[in-house]
C-alpha positions in Angstrom: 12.5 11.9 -16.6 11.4 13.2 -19.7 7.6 14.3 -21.0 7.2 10.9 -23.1 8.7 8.5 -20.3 7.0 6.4 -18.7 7.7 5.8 -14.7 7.7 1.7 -14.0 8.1 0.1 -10.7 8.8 -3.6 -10.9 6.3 -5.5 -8.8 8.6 -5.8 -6.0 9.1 -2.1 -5.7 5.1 -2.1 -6.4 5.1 -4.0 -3.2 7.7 -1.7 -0.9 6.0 1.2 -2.2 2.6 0.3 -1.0 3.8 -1.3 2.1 5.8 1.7 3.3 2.1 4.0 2.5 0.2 1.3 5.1 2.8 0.9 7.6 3.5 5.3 7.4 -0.3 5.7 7.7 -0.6 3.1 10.7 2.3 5.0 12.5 0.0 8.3 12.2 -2.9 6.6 13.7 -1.4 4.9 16.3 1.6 7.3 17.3 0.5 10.5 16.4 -3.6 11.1 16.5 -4.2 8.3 19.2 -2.9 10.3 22.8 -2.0 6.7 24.4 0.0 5.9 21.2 2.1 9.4 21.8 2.7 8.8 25.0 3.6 5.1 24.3 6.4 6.2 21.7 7.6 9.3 24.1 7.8 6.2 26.7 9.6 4.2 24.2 11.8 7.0 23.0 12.7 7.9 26.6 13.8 4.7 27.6 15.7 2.9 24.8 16.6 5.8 22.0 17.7 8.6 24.4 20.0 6.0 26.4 23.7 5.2 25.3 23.8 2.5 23.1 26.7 0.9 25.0 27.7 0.6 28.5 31.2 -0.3 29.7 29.8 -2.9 31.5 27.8 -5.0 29.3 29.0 -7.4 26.7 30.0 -5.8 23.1 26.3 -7.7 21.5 24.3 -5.1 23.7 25.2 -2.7 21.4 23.1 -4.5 18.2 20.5 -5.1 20.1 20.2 -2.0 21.3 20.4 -0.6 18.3 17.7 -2.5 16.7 15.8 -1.3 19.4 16.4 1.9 18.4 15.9 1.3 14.5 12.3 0.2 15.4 11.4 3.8 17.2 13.1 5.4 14.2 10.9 3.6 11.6 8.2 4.9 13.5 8.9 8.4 13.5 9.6 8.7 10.1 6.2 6.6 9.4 4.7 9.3 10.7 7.3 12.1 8.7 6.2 10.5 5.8 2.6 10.4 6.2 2.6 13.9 7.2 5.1 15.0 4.6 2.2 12.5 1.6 -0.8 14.3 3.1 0.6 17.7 3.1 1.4 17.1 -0.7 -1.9 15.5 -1.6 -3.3 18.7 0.1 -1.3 21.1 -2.0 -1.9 19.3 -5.4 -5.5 19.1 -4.6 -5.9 22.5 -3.8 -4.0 23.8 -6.8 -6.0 21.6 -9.3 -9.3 23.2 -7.8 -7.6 27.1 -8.1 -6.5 26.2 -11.5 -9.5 24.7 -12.6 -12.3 26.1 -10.2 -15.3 25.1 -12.4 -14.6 21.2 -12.5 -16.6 19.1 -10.4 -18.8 21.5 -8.9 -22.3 22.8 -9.9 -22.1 26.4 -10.3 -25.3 28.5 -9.0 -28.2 29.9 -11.2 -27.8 33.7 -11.4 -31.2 35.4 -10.3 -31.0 38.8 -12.0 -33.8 41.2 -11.1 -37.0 41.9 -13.7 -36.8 45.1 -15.5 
């Protein structure tokens, strides 16, 4: 994209883009700061994504389900990637705006010099 470009969404991609923000930050707080919410999606993990996705024995459909299953676990790990991966990036450009410009924003001290 060049200098004088403008970056549009159309509304729909408006829409996906600040639905996939929520639904990352809601995987955070529920599956990665809450402890019950880690051990929910270990628990989840354990069970349905770490298990084959087809057995011999069960009909050829178990597989898509399955799968979905295992879609759903994957959405909520990388929720929680990309929330990581947004914050991380906010903190980097928010630290090298106040390096590069340390006087914006804040009040700078009066300078007591000694009488002579």
């Amino acid at each position: 994209m060049k200098d004088n470009e403008v970056d549009t969404f159309s509304p729909a991609q408006k829409i996906e883009q600040d639905w996939r923000k929520v639904f990352s930050q809601l995987c955070y707080e529920v599956f990665y700061k809450n402890p019950e919410g880690a051990k929910l999606l270990a628990l989840l993990e354990n069970k349905y994504f770490r298990s084959p996705v087809a057995n011999p024995s069960r009909e050829p459909s178990w597989a898509y389900f399955n799968e979905g299953q295992n879609e759903m676990i994957r959405s909520f790990t990388m929720g929680i990637q990309a929330h990581l991966s947004l914050s991380a990036a906010s903190a980097k450009a928010q630290k090298d705006l106040s390096e590069a410009a340390p006087s914006i924003g804040r009040k700078r001290k009066p300078t007591i010099r000694p009488i002579r």
